[in-house]
N, C-alpha and C positions, 0 to 999 in steps of 0.2 A: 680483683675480678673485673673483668672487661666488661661491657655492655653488650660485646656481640657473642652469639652463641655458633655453635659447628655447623654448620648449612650443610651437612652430611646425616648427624644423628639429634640434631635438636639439643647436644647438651653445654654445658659451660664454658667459656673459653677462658684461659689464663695467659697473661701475655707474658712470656719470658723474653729473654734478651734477647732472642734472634727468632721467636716462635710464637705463634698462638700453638696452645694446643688445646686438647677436651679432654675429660677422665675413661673415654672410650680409645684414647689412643692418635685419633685422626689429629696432624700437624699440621701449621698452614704458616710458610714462612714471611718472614717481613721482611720488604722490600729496604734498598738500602737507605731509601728517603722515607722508611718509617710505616710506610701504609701496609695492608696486605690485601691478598687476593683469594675474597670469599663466595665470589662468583663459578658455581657447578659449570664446566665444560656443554653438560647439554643444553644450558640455560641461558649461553649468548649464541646469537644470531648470526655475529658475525666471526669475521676475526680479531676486528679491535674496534668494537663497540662504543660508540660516545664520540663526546668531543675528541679532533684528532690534535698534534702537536700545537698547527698553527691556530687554530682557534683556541686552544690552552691560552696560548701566549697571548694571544688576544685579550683575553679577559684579563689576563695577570695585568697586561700593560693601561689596562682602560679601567678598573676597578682600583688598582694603585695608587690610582692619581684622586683617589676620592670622590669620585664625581658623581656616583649614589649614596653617598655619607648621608644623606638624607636618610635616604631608605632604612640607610642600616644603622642609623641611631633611633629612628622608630621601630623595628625589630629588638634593639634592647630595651627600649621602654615596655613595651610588651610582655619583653619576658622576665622584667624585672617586677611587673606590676605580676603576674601567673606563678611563679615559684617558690617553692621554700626554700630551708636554710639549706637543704641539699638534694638537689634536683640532677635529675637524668634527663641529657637533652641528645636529642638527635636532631640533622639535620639531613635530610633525603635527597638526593641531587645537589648535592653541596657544588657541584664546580671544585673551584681554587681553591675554598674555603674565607672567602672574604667575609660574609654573613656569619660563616662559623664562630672564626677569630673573633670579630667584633663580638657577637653577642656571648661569648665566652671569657671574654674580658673586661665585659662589662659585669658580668656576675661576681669576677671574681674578683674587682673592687669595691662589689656591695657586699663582699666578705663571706660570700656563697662556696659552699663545698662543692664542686660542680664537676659531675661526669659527663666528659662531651665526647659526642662522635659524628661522624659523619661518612655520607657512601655515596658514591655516585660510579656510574658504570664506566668511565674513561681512565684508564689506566693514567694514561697523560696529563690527564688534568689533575687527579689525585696526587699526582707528582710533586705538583705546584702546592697544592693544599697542605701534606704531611709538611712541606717545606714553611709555611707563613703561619700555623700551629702546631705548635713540637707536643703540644702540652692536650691534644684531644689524640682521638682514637680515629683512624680511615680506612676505610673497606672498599674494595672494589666489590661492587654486590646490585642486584635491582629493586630499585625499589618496589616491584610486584612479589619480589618473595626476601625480605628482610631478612637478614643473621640475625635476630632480634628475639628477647622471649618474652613470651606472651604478657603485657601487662605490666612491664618495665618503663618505661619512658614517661615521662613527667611532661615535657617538650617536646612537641612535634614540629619541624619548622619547614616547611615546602617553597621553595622560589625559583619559578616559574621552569618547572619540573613536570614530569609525570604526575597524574593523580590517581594513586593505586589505596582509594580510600577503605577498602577494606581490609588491608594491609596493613594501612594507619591506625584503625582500627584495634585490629590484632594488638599491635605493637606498646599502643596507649595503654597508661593504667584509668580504670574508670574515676572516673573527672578531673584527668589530664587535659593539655591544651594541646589544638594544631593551629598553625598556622603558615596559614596558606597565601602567598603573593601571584599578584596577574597584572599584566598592566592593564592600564584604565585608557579610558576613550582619546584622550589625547596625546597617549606616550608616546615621543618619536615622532610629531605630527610633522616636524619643520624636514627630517631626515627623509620620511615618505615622500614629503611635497617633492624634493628633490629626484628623487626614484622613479615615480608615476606618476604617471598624466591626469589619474583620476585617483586621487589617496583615498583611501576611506578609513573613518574612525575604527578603533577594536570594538567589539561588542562585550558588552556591561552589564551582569547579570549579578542575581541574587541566588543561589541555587543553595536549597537545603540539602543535607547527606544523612540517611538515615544512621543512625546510631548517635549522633551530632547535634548540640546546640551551638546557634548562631547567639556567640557574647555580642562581636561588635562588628563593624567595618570598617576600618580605619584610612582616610587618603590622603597620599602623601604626594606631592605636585612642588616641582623648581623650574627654573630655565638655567639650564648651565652652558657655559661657553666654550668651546672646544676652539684652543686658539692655532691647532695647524691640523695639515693633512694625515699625518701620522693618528691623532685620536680619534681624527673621522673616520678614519678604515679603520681602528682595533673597533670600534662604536660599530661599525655597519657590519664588522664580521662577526662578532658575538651575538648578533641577529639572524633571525629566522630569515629578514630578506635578505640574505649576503647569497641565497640558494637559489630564490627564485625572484631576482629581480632580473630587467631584459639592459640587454648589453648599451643599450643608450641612457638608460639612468644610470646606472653602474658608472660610465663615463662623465655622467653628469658633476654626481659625487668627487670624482676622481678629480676634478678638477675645482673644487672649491679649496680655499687654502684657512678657512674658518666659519666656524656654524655656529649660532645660538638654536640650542635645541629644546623644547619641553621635556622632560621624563614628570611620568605619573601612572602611580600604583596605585591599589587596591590592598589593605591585608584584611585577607579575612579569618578573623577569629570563631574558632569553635572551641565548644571543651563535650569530651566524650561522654556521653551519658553513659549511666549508671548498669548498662547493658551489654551485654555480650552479643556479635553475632551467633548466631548457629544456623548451620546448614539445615533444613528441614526439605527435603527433595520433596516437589521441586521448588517448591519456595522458598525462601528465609526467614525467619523468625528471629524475634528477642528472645529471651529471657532473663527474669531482673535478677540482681544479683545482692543480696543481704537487706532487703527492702522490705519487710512483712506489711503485706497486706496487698504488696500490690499482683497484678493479676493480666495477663496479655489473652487475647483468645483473637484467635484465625477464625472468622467465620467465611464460609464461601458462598459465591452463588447459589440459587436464591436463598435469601435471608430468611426463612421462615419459622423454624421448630426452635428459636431462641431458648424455650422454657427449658430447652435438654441439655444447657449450659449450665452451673451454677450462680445466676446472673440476680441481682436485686432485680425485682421488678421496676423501680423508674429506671435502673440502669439498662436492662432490657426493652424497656419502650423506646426511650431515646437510643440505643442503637439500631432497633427495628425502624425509625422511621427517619433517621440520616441515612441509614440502609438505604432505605428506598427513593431519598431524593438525590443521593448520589448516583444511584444505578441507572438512575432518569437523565441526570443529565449527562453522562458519561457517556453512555450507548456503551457500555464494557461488551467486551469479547467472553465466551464462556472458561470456566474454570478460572474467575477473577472471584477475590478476597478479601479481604480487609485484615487490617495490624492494628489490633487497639491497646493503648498504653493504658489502664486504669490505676488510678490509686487512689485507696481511703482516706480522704481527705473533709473538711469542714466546709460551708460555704463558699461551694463551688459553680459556678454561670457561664460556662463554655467553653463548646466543642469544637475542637483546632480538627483540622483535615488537610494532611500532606500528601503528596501524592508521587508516587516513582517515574510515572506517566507527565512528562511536562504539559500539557494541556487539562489534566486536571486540576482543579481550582479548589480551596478551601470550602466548606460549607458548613455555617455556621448555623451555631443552632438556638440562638436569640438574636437579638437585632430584627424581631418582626415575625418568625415564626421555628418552630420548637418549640417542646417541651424545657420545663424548666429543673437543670438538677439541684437538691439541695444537700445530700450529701455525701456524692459521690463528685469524685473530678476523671472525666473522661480527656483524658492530656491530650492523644495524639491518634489520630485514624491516619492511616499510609494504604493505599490501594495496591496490593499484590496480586499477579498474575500467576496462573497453573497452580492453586490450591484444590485439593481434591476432596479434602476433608475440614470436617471442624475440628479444632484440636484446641485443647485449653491449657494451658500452662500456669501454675499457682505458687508463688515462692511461700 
């Protein structure tokens, strides 16, 4: 059975010798280099979406030569250290499948049963991909709407891709891993100096995603030496700046015959918590999924008639009075909410506060003022907007 399912009727796919098909009937053929094409007609933009030929070749020619082996040896340590004996991986934006192959072959010399696939929306570039692993599965598809069923994938692996995290979401089984690559402040510093007159670092963040625990950060930094012109343009066109840099640095580049350059990344690890999105218009909610005991509630603006909840009274004070120091310092807009994660837990001292809103700030509820719980554990507050009601959700 395949990993990807009919992006027509949601149901199974089975790969025969020249065909995906589904038990509904709908066929979807396989290209002669292996990949297929799962991408709905009204769902690309353009006409051939993605990376074009020559930037394909790009990457094949500049990723060949190994020169993020770094990277992609700490992507299989990752997901060697995250996996069991038979794990479902995808990878999202795969490109050529350079990332894929490696960390697919690193599995399967730690003796790993490993269903691999990968999707990325360039017909062209998948070309390359089906062609460098004969042995995973490749889909022309977006990664905003996955061939993917709900809850399958074990491995999530994103580099430096779209992030359609609620998708990811979807796609994961609860306390599956994603992982996610960005470059970091100095990648490409020496390539920029070349380009423009005024380089500036990338910008380096920590960004939580609801549904998601942050495992780790992992950085990964080289200087590699690119000994002619040829690596420097496959390097400079498999970039973002290959589109908009100005025709005098472009020349610049053009004329260097060898670069030491930095590369340095960022992966950031998550693993999917134990929760399901759901749609709840107009907001979003959790709801926990095989957990007794634990317990979610949406309260909205103003916080006041708490007792109409089925809430323990210290667990009711302390959200009545985080309630009110968050509202204060926020300045919220009306029809704003809160997301409370609670669980019955033992000898529990503090309340975490995330927020969707990037200028809101955690507030904690010791460290000098709150109340103190002893035993309830209030996990996770998230500030949602256009909640109209209180609603309470109880697994």
């Amino acid at each position: 059975m395949s990993i990807f399912c009919c992006p027509i009727c949601g149901g199974p796919l089975d790969r025969g010798p020249s065909a995906y098909s589904c038990p509904a009937g709908h066929s979807f053929d396989l290209a002669r280099e292996g990949y297929v094409h799962l991408l709905p007609a009204n769902r690309m933009h353009s006409k051939m979406p993605g990376d074009d030929k020559g930037m394909a070749a790009a990457r094949w020619a500049f990723l060949s030569k190994d020169y993020y082996a770094s990277l992609r040896d700490a992507l299989c340590s990752i997901a060697l250290a995250n996996t069991g004996p038979a794990p479902s991986v995808l990878d999202t934006g795969c490109g050529e499948g350079y990332y894929t192959s490696g960390v697919y072959r690193a599995l399967v010399r730690a003796g790993r049963s490993v269903t691999m696939a990968g999707t990325d929306i360039s017909k062209a570039i998948l070309r390359r991909a089906a062609k460098r692993e004969k042995d995973a599965e490749f889909a022309v598809a977006s990664s905003y709407h996955l061939p993917v069923a709900d809850g399958s994938v074990d491995l999530l692996l994103n580099c430096f891709s779209p992030l359609a995290i609620e998708e990811f979401h979807r796609v994961l089984r609860p306390g599956g891993v994603f992982v996610y690559v960005v470059p970091s402040e100095k990648h490409l510093w020496e390539l920029k100096q070349v380009l423009y007159d005024r380089p500036y670092p990338n910008q380096v963040k920590q960004t939580p995603y609801p549904g998601f625990s942050y495992q780790e950060i992992r950085h990964v930094e080289a200087v590699i030496h690119l000994p002619c012109q040829e690596d420097i343009h496959a390097l400079f066109q498999m970039t973002p700046y290959y589109w908009k840099t100005p025709r005098a640095g472009a020349q610049r580049l053009a004329a260097l015959t060898a670069l030491d350059v930095t590369i340095s990344f960022d992966i950031h690890v998550f693993r999917r918590d134990c929760y399901r999105l759901c749609a709840k218009s107009p907001a979003r909610a959790y709801l926990p999924q095989g957990r007794a005991g634990d317990c979610i509630y949406i309260i909205p603006k103003p916080v006041k008639k708490l007792e109409k909840l089925f809430i323990a009274p210290k667990v009711r004070q302390v959200l009545y009075e985080t309630s009110q120091r968050v509202f204060t310092r926020c300045a919220c807009a009306q029809r704003t909410g809160f997301l409370i994660k609670i669980f019955n837990q033992e000898s529990v001292s503090e309340l975490h506060g995330e927020s969707v809103d990037e200028e809101f700030q955690p507030v904690p509820a010791h460290g000098g003022e709150g109340p103190h719980l002893a035993q309830v554990a209030v996990v996770e507050i998230q500030l949602l907007r256009g909640v109209k009601g209180a609603q309470c959700f109880v697994s």
